[in-house]
KEMIBA-357449 format. One record per atom (N, C-alpha, C): residue number from 1; atom name; x, y, z. Coordinates in nm, 2 decimals. Each point is the difference from the previous one (the first is absolute). Layout:
BEGIN
@i->NUM, at->CA, X->X, Y->Y, Z->Z
...
//
This chain:
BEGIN
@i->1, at->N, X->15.08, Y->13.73, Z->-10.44
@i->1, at->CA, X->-0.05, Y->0.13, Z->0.02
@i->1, at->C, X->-0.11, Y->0.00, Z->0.11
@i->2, at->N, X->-0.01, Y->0.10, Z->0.10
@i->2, at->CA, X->-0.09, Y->0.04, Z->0.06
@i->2, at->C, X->-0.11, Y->0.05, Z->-0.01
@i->3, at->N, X->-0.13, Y->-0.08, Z->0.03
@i->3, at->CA, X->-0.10, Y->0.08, Z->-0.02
@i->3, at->C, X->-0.07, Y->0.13, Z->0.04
@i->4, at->N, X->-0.02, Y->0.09, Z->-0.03
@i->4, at->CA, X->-0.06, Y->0.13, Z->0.04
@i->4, at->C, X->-0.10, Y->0.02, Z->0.00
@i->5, at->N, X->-0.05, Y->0.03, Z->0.10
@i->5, at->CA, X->-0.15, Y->0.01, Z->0.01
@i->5, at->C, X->-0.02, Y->0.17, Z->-0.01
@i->6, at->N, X->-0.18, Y->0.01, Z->-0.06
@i->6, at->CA, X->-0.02, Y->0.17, Z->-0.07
@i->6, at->C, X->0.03, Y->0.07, Z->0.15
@i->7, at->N, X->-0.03, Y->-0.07, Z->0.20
@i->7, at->CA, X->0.05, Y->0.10, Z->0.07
@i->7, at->C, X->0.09, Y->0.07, Z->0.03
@i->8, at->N, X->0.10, Y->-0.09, Z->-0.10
@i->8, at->CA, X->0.16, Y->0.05, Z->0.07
@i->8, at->C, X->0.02, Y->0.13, Z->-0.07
@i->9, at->N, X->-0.09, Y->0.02, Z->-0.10
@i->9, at->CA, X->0.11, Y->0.16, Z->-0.05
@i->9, at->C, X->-0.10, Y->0.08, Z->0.01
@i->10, at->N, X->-0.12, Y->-0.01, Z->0.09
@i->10, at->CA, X->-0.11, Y->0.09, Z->0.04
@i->10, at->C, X->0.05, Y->0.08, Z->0.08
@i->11, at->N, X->0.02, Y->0.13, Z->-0.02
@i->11, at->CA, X->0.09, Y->0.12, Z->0.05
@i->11, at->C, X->-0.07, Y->0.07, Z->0.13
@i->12, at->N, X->0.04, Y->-0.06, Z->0.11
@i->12, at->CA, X->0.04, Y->0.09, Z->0.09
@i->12, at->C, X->0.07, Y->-0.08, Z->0.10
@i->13, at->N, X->0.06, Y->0.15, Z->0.15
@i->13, at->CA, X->0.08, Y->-0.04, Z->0.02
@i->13, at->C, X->0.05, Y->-0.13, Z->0.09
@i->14, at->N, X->-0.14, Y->-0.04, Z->0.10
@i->14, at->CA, X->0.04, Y->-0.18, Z->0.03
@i->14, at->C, X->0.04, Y->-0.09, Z->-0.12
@i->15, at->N, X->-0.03, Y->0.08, Z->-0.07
@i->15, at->CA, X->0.01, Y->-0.16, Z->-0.09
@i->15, at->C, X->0.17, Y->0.01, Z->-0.06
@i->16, at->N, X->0.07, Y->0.08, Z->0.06
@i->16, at->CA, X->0.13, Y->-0.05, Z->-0.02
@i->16, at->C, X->0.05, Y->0.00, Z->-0.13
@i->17, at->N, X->0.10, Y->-0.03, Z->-0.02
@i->17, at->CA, X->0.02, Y->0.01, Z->-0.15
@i->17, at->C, X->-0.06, Y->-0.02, Z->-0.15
@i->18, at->N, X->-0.08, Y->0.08, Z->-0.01
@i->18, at->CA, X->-0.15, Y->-0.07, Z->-0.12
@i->18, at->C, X->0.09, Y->0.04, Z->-0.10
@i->19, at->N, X->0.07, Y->0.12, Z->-0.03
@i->19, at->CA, X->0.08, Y->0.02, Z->-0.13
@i->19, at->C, X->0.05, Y->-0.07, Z->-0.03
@i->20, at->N, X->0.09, Y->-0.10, Z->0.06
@i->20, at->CA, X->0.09, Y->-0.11, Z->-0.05
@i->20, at->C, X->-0.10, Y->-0.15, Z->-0.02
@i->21, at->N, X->-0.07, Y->0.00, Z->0.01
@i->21, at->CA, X->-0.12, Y->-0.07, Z->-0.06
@i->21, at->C, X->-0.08, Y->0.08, Z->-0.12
@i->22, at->N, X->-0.02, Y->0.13, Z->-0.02
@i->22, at->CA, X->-0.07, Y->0.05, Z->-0.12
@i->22, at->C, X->0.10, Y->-0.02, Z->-0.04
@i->23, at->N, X->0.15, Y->0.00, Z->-0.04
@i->23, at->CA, X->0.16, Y->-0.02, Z->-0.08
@i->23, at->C, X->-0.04, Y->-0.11, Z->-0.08
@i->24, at->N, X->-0.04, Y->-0.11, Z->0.09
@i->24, at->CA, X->-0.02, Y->-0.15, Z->-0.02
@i->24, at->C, X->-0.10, Y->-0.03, Z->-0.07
@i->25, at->N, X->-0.10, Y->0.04, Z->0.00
@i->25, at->CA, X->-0.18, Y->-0.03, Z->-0.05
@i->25, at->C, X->0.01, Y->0.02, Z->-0.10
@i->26, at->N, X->0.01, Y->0.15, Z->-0.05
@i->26, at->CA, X->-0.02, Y->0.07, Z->-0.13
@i->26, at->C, X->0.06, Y->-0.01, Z->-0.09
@i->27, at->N, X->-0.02, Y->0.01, Z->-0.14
@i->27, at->CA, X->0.06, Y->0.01, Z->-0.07
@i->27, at->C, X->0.08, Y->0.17, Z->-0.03
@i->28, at->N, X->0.05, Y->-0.03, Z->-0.04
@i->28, at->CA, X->0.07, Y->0.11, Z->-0.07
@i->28, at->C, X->-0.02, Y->0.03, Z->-0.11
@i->29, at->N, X->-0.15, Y->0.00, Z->-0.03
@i->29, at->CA, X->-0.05, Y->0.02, Z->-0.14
@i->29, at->C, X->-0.16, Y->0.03, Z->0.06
@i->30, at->N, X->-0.03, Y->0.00, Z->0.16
@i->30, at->CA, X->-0.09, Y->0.06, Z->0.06
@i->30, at->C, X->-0.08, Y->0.09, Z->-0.09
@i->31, at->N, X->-0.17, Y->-0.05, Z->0.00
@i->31, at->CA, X->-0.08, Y->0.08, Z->0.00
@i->31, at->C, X->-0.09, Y->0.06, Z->0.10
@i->32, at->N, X->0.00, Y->0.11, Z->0.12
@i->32, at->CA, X->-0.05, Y->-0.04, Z->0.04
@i->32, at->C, X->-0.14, Y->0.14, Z->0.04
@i->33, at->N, X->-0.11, Y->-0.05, Z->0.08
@i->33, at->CA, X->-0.09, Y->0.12, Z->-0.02
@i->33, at->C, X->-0.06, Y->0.03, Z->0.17
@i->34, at->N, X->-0.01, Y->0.09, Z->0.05
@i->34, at->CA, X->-0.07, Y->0.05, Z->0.14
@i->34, at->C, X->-0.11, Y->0.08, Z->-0.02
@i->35, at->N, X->-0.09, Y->-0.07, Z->0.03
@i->35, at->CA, X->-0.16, Y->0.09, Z->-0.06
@i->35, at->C, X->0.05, Y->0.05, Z->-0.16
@i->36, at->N, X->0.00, Y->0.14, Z->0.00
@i->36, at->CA, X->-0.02, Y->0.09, Z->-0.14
@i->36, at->C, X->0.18, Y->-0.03, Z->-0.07
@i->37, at->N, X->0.04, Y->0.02, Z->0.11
@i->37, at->CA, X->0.15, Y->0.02, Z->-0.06
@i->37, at->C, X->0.08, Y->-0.15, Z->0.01
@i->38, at->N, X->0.12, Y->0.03, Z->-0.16
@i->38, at->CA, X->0.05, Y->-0.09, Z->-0.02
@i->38, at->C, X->0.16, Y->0.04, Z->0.02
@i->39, at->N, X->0.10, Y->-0.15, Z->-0.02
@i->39, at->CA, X->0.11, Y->0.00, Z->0.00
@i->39, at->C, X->0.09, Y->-0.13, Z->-0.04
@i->40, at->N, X->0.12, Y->0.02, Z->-0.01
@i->40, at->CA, X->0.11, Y->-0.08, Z->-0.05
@i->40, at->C, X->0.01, Y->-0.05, Z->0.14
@i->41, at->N, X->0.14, Y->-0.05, Z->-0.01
@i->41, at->CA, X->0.06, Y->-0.08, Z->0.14
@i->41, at->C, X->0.08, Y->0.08, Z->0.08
@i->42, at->N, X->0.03, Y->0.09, Z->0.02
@i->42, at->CA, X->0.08, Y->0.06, Z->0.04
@i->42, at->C, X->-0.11, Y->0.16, Z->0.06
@i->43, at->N, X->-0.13, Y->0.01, Z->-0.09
@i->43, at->CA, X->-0.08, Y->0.08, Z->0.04
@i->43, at->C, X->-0.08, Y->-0.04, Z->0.13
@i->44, at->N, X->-0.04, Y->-0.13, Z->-0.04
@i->44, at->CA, X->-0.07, Y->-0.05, Z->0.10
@i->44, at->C, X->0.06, Y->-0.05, Z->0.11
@i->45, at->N, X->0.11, Y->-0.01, Z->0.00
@i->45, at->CA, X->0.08, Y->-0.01, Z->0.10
@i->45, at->C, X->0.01, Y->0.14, Z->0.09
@i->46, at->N, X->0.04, Y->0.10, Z->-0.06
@i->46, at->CA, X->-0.06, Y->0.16, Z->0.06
@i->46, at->C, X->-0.08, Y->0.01, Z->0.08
@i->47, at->N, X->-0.14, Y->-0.04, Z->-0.08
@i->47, at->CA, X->-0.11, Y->0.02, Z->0.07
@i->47, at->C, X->-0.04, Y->-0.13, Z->0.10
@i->48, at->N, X->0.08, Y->-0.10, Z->0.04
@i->48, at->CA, X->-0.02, Y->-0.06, Z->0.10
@i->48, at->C, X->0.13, Y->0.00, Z->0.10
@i->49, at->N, X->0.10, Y->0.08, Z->0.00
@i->49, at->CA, X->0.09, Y->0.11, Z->0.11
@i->49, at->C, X->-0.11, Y->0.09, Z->0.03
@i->50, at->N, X->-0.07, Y->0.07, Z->-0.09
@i->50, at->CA, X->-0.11, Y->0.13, Z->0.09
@i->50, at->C, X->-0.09, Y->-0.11, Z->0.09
@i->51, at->N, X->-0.08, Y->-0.08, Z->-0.04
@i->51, at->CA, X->-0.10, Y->-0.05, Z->0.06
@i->51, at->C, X->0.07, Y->-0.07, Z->0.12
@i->52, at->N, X->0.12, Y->-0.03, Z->0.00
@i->52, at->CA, X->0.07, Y->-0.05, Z->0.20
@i->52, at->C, X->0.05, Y->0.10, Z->0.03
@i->53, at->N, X->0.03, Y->0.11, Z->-0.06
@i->53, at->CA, X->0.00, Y->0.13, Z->0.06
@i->53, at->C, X->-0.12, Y->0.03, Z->0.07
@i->54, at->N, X->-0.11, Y->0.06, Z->-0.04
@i->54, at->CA, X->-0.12, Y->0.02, Z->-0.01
@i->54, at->C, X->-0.13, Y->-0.09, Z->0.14
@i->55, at->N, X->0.01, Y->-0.16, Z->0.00
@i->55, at->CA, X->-0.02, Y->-0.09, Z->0.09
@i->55, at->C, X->0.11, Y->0.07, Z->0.12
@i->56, at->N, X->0.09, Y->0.01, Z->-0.01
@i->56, at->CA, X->0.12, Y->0.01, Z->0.12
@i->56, at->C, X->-0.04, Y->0.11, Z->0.07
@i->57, at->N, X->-0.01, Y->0.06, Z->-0.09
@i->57, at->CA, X->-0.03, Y->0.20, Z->0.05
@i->57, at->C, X->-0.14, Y->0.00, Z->0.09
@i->58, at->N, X->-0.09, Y->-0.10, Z->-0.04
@i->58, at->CA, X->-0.17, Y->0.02, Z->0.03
@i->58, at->C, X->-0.03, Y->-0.17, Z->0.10
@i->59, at->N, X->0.08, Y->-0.09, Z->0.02
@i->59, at->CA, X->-0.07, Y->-0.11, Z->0.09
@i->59, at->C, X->0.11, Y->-0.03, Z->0.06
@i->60, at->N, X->-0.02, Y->-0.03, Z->0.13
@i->60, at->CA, X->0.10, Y->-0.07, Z->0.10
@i->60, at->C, X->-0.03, Y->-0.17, Z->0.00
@i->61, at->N, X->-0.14, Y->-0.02, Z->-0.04
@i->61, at->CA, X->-0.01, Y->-0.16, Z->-0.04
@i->61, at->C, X->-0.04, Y->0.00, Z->-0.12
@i->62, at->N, X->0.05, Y->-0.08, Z->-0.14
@i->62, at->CA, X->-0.05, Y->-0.02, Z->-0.08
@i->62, at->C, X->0.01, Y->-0.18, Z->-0.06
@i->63, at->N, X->-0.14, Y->-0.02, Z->-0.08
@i->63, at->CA, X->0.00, Y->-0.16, Z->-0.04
@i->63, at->C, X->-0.04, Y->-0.02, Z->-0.14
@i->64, at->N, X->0.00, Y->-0.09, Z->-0.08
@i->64, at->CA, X->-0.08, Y->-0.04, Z->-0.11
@i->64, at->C, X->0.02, Y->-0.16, Z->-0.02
@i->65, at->N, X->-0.13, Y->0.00, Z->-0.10
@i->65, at->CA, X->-0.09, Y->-0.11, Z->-0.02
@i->65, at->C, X->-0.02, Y->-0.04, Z->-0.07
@i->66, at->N, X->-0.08, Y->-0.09, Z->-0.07
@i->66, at->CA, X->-0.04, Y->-0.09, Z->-0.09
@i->66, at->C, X->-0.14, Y->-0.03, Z->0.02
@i->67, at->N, X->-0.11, Y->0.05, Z->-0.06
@i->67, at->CA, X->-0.14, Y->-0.02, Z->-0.01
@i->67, at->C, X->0.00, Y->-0.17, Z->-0.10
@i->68, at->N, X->0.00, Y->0.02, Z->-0.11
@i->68, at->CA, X->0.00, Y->-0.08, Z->-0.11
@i->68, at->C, X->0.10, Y->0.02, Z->-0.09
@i->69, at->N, X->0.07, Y->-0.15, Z->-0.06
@i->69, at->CA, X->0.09, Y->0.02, Z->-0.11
@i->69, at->C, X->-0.08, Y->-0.12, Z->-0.12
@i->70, at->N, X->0.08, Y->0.04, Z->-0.07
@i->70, at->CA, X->0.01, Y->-0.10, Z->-0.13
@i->70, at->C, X->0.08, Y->0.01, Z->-0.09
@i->71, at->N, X->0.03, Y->-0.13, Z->-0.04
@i->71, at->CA, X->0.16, Y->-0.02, Z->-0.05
@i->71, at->C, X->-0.04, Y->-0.13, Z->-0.15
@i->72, at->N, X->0.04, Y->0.08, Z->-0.11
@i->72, at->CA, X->-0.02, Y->-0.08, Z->-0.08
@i->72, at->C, X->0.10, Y->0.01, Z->-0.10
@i->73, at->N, X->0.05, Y->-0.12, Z->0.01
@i->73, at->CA, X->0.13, Y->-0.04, Z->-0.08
@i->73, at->C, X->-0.02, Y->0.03, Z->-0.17
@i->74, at->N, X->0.09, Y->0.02, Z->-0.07
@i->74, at->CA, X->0.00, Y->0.01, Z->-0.17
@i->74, at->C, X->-0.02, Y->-0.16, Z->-0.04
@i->75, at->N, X->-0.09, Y->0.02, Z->-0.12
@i->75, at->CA, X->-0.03, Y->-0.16, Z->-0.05
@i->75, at->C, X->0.12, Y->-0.03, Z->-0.07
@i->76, at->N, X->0.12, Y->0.09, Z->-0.02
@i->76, at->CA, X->0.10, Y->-0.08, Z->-0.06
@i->76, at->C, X->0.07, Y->-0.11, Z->0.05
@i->77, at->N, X->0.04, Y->0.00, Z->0.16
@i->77, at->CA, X->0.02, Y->-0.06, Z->0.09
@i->77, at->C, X->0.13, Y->0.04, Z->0.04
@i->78, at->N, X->0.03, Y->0.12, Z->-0.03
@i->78, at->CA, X->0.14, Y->0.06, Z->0.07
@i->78, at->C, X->-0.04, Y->0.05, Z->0.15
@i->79, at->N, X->0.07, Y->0.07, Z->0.03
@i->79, at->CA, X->0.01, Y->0.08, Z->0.19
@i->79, at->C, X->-0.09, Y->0.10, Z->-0.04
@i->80, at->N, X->-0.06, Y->0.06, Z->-0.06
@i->80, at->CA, X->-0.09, Y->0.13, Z->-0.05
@i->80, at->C, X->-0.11, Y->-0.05, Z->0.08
@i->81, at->N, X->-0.12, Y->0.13, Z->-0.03
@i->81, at->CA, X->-0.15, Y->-0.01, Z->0.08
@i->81, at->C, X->-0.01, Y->0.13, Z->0.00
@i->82, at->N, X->-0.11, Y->0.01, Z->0.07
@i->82, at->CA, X->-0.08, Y->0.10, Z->0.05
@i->82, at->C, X->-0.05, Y->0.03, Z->0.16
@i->83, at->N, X->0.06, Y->0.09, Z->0.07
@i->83, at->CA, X->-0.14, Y->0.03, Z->0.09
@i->83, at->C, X->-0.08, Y->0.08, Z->0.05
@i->84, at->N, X->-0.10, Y->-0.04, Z->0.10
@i->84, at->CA, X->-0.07, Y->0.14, Z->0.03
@i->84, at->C, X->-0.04, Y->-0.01, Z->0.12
@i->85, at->N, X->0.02, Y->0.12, Z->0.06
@i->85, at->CA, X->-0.03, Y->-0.03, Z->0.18
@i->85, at->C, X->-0.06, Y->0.13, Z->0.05
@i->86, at->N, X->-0.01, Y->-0.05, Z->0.10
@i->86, at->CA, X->-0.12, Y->0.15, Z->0.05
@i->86, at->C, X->0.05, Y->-0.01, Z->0.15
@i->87, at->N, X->0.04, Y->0.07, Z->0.06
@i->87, at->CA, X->0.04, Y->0.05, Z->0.14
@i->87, at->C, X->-0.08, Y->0.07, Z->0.08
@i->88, at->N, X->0.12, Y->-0.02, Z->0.13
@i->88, at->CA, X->-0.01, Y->0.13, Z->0.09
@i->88, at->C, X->0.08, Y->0.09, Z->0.02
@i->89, at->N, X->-0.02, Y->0.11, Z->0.08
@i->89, at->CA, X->0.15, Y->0.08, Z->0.04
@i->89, at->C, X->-0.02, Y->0.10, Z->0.11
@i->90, at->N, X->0.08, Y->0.02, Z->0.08
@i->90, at->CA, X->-0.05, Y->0.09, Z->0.14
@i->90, at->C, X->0.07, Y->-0.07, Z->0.13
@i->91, at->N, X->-0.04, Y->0.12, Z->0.09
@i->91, at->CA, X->0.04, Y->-0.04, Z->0.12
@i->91, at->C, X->0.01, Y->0.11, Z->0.06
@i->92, at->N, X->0.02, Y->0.02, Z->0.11
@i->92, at->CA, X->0.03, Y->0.12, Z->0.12
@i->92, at->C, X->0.07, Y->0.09, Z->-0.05
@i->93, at->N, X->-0.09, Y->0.15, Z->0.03
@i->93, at->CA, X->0.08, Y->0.15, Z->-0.07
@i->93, at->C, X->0.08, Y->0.00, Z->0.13
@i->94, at->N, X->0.09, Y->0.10, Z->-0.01
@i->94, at->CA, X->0.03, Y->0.07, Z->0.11
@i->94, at->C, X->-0.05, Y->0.06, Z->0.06
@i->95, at->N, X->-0.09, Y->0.02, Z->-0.08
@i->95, at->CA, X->-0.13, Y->0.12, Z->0.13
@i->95, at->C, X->-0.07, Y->-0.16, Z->0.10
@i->96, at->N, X->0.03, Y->-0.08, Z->-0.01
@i->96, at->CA, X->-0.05, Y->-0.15, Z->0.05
@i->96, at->C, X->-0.18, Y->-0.01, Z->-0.07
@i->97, at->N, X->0.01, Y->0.04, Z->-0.13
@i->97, at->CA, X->-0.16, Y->-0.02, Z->-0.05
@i->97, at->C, X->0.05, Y->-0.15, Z->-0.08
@i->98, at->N, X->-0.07, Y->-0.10, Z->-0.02
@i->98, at->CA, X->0.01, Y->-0.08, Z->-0.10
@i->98, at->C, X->-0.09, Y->0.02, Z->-0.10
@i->99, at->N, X->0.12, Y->-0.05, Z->-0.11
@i->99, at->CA, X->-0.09, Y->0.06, Z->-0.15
@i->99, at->C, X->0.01, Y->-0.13, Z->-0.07
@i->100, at->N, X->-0.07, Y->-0.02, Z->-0.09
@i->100, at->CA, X->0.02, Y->-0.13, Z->-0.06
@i->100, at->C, X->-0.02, Y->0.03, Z->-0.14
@i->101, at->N, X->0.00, Y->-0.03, Z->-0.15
@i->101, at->CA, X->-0.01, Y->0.02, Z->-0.12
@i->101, at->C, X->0.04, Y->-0.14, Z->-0.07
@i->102, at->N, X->-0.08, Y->0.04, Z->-0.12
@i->102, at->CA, X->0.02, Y->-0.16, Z->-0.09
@i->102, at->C, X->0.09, Y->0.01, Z->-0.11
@i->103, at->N, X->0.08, Y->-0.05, Z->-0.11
@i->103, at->CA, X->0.04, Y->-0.02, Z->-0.09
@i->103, at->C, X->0.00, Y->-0.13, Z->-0.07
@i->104, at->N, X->0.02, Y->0.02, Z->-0.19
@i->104, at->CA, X->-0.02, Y->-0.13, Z->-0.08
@i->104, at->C, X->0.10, Y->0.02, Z->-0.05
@i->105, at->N, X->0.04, Y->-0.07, Z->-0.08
@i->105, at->CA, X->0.12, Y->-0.02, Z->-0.08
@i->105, at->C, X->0.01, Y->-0.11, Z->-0.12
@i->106, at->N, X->0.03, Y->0.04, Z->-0.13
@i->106, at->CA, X->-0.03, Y->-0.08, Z->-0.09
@i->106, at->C, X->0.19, Y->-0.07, Z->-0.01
@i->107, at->N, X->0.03, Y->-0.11, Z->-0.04
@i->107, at->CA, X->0.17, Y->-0.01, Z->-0.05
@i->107, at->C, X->-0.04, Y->-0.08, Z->-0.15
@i->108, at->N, X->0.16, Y->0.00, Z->0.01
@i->108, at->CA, X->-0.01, Y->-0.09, Z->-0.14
@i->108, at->C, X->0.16, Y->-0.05, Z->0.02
@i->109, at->N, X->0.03, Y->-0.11, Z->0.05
@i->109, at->CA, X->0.10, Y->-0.09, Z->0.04
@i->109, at->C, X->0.06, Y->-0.04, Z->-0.16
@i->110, at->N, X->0.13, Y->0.02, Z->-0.04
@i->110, at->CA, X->0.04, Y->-0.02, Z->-0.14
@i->110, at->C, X->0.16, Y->-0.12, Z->0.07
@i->111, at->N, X->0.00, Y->-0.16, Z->-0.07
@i->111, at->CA, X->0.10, Y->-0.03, Z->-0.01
@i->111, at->C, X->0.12, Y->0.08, Z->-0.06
@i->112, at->N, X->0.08, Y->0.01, Z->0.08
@i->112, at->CA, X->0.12, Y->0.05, Z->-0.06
@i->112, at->C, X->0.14, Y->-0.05, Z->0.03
@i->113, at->N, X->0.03, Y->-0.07, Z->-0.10
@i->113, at->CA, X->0.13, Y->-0.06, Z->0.01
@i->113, at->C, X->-0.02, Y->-0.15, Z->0.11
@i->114, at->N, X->-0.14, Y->-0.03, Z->0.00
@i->114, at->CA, X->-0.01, Y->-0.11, Z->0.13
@i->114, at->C, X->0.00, Y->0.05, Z->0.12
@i->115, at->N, X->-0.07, Y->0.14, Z->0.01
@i->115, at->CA, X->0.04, Y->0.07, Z->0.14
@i->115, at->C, X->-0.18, Y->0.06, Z->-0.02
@i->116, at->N, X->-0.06, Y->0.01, Z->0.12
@i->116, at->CA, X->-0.14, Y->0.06, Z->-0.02
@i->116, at->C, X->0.04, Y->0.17, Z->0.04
@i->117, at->N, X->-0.05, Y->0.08, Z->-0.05
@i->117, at->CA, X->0.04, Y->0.12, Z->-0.01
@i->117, at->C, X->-0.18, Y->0.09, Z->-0.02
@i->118, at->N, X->-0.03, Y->0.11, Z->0.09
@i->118, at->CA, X->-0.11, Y->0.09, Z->-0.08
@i->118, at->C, X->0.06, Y->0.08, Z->-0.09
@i->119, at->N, X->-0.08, Y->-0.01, Z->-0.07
@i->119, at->CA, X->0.06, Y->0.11, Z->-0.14
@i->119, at->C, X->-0.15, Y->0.10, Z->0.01
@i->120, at->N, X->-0.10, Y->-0.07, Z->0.05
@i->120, at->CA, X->-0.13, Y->0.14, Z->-0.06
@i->120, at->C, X->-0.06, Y->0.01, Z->0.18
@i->121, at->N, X->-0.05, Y->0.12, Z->0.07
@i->121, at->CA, X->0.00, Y->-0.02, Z->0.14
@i->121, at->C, X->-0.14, Y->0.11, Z->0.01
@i->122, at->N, X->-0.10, Y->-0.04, Z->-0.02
@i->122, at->CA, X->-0.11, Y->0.15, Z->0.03
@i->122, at->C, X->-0.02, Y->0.01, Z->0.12
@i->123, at->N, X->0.00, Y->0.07, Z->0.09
@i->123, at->CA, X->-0.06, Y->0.00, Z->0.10
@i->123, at->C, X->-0.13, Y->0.13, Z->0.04
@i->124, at->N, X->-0.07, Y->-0.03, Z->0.07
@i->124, at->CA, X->-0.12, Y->0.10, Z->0.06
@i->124, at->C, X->-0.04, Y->-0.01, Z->0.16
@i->125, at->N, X->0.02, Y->0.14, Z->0.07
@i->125, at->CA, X->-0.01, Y->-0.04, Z->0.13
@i->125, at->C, X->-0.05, Y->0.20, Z->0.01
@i->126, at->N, X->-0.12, Y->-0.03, Z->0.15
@i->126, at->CA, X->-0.04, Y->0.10, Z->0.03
@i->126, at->C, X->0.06, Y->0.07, Z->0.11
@i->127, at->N, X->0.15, Y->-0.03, Z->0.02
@i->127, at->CA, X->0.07, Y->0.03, Z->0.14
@i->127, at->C, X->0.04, Y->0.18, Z->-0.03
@i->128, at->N, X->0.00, Y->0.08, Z->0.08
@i->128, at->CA, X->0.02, Y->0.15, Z->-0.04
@i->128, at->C, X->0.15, Y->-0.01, Z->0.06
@i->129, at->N, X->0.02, Y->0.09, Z->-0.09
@i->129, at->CA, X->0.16, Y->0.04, Z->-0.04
@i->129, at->C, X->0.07, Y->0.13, Z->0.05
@i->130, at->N, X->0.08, Y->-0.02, Z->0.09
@i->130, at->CA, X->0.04, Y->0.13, Z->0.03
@i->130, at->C, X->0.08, Y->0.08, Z->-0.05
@i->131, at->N, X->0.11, Y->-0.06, Z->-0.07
@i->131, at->CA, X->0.09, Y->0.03, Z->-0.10
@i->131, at->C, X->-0.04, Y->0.01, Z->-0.19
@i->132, at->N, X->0.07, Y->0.08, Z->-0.01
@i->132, at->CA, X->0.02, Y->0.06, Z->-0.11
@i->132, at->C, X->0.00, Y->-0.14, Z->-0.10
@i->133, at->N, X->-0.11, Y->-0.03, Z->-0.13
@i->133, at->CA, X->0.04, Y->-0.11, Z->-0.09
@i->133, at->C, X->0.07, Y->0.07, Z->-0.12
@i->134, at->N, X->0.14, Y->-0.16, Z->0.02
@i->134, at->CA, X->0.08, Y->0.04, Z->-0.13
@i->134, at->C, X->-0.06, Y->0.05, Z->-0.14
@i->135, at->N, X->0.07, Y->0.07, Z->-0.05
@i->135, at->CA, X->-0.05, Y->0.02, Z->-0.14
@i->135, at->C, X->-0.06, Y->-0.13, Z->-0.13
@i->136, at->N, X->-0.14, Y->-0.02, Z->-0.02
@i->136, at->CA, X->-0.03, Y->-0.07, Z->-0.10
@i->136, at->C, X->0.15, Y->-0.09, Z->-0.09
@i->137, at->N, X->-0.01, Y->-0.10, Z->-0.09
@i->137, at->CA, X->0.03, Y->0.02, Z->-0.09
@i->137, at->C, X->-0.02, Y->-0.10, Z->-0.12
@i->138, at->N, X->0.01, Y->0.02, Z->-0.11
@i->138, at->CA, X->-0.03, Y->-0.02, Z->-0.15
@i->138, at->C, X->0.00, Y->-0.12, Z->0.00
@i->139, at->N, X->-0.06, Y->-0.11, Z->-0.03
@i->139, at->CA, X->0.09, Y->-0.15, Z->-0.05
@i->139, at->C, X->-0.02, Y->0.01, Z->-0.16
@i->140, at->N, X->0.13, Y->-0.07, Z->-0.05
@i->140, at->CA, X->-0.03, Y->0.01, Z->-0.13
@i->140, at->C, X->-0.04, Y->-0.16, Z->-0.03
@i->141, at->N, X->-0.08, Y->-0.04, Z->-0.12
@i->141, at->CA, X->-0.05, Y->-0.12, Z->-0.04
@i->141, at->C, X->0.03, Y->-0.05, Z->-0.13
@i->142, at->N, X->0.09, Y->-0.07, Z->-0.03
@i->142, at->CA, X->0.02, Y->-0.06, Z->-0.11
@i->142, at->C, X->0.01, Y->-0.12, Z->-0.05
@i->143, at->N, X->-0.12, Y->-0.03, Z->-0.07
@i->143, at->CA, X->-0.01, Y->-0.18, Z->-0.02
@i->143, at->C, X->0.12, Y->-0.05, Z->-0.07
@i->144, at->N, X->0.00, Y->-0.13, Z->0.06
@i->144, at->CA, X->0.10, Y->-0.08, Z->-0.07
@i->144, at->C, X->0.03, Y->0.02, Z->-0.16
//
């Protein structure tokens, strides 16, 4: 298997096919959160079609970063872990102003089946949004 790195499914439109890399990353049992609002896999998948919408509509150059990460593996000693990273994000409007904004992101990398997969995805970023955010939604929680 091929490894995927967190740029490939960062949504917009230089970056080419990021959907068929979010296909690949996540689980399908996705938790995932954008600032206040939450979502399944298929939600947050939504709301990151608006956000290369949204990038597309508003910059003719756009880039992102990597400030700091950290990556800490599960003490069981399976593919699992944790990480946490803090970015950049920006690039040339079309009005030709550059704007630049930060975002963090918490994961929670779950072995599954011997395949590394996100199952839990927070993310937080101050980038303004031009488009409409998908509708919230509910996660239900039920311990083992």
């Amino acid at each position: 298997m091929r490894v995927l790195y967190l740029t490939e499914f960062f949504p917009y439109p230089a970056n080419g096919a990021w959907d068929v890399a979010y296909d690949a990353v996540f689980s399908k049992t996705l938790l995932a959160s954008f600032n206040q609002s939450r979502f399944d896999f298929d939600g947050f998948k939504t709301l990151y079609k608006s956000f290369n919408a949204s990038i597309g509509a508003s910059f003719k150059e756009f880039d992102h970063g990597f400030l700091t990460t950290v990556g800490v593996p599960n003490s069981c000693g399976d593919k699992g872990g944790f990480v946490y990273a803090t970015g950049w994000e920006g690039g040339t409007t079309l009005l030709g102003t550059d704007l630049w904004f930060t975002d963090a992101v918490f994961v929670v990398v779950e072995d599954l089946g011997g395949e590394r997969q996100i199952a839990e995805f927070r993310e937080s970023s101050n980038i303004p949004f031009s488009e409409n955010l998908p509708a919230t939604q509910d996660w239900t929680c039920a311990l083992p």
